[in-house]
C-alpha positions in Angstrom: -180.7 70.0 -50.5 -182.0 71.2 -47.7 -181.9 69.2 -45.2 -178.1 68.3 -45.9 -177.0 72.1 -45.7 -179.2 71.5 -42.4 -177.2 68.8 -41.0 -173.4 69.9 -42.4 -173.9 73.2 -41.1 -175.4 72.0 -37.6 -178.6 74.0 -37.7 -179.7 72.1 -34.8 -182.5 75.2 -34.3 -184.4 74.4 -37.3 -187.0 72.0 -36.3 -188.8 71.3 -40.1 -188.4 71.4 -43.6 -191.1 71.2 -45.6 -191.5 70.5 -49.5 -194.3 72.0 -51.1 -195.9 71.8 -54.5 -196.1 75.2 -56.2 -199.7 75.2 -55.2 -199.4 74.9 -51.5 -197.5 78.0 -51.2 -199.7 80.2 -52.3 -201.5 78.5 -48.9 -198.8 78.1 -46.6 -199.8 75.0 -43.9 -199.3 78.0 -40.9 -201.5 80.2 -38.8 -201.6 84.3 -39.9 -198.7 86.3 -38.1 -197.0 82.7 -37.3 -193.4 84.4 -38.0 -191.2 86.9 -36.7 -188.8 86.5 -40.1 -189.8 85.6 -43.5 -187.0 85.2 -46.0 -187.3 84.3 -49.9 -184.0 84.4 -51.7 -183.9 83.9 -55.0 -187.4 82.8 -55.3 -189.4 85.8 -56.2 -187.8 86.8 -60.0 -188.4 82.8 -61.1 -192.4 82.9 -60.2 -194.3 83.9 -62.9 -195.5 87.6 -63.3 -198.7 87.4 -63.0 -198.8 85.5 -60.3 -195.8 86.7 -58.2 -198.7 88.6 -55.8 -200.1 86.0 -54.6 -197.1 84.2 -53.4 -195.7 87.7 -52.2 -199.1 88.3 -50.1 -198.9 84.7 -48.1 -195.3 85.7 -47.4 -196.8 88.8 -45.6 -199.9 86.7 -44.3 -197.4 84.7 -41.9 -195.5 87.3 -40.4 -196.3 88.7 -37.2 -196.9 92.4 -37.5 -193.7 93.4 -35.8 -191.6 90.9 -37.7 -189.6 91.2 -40.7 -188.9 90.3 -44.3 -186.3 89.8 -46.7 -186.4 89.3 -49.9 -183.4 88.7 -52.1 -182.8 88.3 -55.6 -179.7 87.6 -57.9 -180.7 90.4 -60.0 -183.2 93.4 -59.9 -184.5 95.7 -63.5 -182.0 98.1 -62.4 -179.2 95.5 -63.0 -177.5 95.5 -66.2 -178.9 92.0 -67.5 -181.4 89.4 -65.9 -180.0 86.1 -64.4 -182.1 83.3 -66.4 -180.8 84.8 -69.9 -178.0 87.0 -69.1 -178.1 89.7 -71.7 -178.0 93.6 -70.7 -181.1 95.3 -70.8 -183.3 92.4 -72.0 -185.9 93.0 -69.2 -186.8 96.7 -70.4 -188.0 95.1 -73.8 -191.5 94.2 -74.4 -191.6 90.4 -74.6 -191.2 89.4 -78.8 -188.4 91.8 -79.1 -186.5 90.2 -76.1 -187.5 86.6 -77.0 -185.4 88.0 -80.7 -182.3 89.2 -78.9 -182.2 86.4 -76.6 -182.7 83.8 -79.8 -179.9 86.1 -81.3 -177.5 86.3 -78.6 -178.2 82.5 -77.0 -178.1 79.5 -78.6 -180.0 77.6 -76.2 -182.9 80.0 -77.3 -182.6 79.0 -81.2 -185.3 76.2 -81.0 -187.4 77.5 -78.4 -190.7 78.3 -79.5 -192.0 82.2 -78.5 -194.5 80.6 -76.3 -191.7 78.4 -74.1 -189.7 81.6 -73.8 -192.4 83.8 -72.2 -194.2 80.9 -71.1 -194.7 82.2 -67.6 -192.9 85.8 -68.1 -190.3 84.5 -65.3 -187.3 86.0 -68.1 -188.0 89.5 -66.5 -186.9 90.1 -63.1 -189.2 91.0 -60.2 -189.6 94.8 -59.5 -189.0 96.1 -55.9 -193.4 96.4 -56.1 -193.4 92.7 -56.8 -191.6 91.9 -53.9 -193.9 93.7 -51.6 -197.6 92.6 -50.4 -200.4 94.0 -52.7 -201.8 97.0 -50.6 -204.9 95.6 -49.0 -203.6 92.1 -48.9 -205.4 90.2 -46.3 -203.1 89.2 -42.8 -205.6 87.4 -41.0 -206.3 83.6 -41.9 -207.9 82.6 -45.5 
C-alpha cells in the first residue's frame, strides 16, 4: 500500500520502503540519530502494552538529537471511546469488566474467548507516556 500511495502521489523524494516483521522494528536496520523526522501514525495504540516501550525507544534511537517526532493516534484515553472496539469509556476499565461490556455491546465480541480479547492489551489506547521514550532509553547504537 505503500509503495502505490508512493507512486500516485509522486513522492519522487522517498528513496525506500521497507517491510518489516514485528520483530525488526524493535531493531530498526539504521544507524543511532539517522533521522531528522520520525513519524508513527496510527501505530503506537495497536502495539501491545507491555511492549509499546520498546518500539517507542528505537523510534527515539534513530532520530538525530535536534530532530523531531510525531506521533499520532486515532484516539487517545482522554477520548470518549477507543478505536478497535468503539464504546465510551471502555479503556478506563480494568480488563474483565471491559472484555463484559464490549461482549455486551459488540457482537463480534460474543464468541471471543477473554484471552483473545486482551490477548496483547492493544484494546486500550496508548497514553501520551507511552508514546514517549522511556527516560534513560539508550540513543547510541545497540
Amino acid at each position: 500500500m505503500t509503495r502505490t500511495k508512493v507512486d500516485e502521489l509522486h513522492l519522487g523524494k522517498v528513496r525506500q520502503v521497507l517491510r518489516l516483521t514485528d520483530e525488526e522494528t524493535m531493531r530498526l536496520p539504521f544507524p543511532s540519530a539517522a533521522f531528522d523526522l520520525v513519524v508513527a501514525i496510527g501505530v503506537i495504540e495497536h502495539l501491545a502494552p507491555r511492549g509499546r516501550s520498546r518500539y517507542v525507544d528505537e523510534y527515539y534511537r534513530v532520530l538525530a538529537p535536534a530532530g523531531t517526532s510525531r506521533s499520532s493516534t486515532p484516539r487517545t484515553r482522554l477520548s470518549a471511546g477507543d478505536a478497535l472496539v468503539g464504546l465510551p469509556g471502555i479503556q478506563w476499565l480494568p480488563a474483565r469488566l471491559a472484555f463484559g461490556y464490549a461482549r455486551l455491546l459488540r457482537p463480534r465480541f460474543r464468541g471471543a474467548t477473554f484471552e483473545d480479547f486482551d490477548r496483547h492489551g492493544a484494546w486500550r489506547n496508548a497514553s501520551l507516556r507511552e508514546c514517549l521514550p522511556r527516560r534513560g532509553a539508550r540513543r547510541s547504537s545497540t
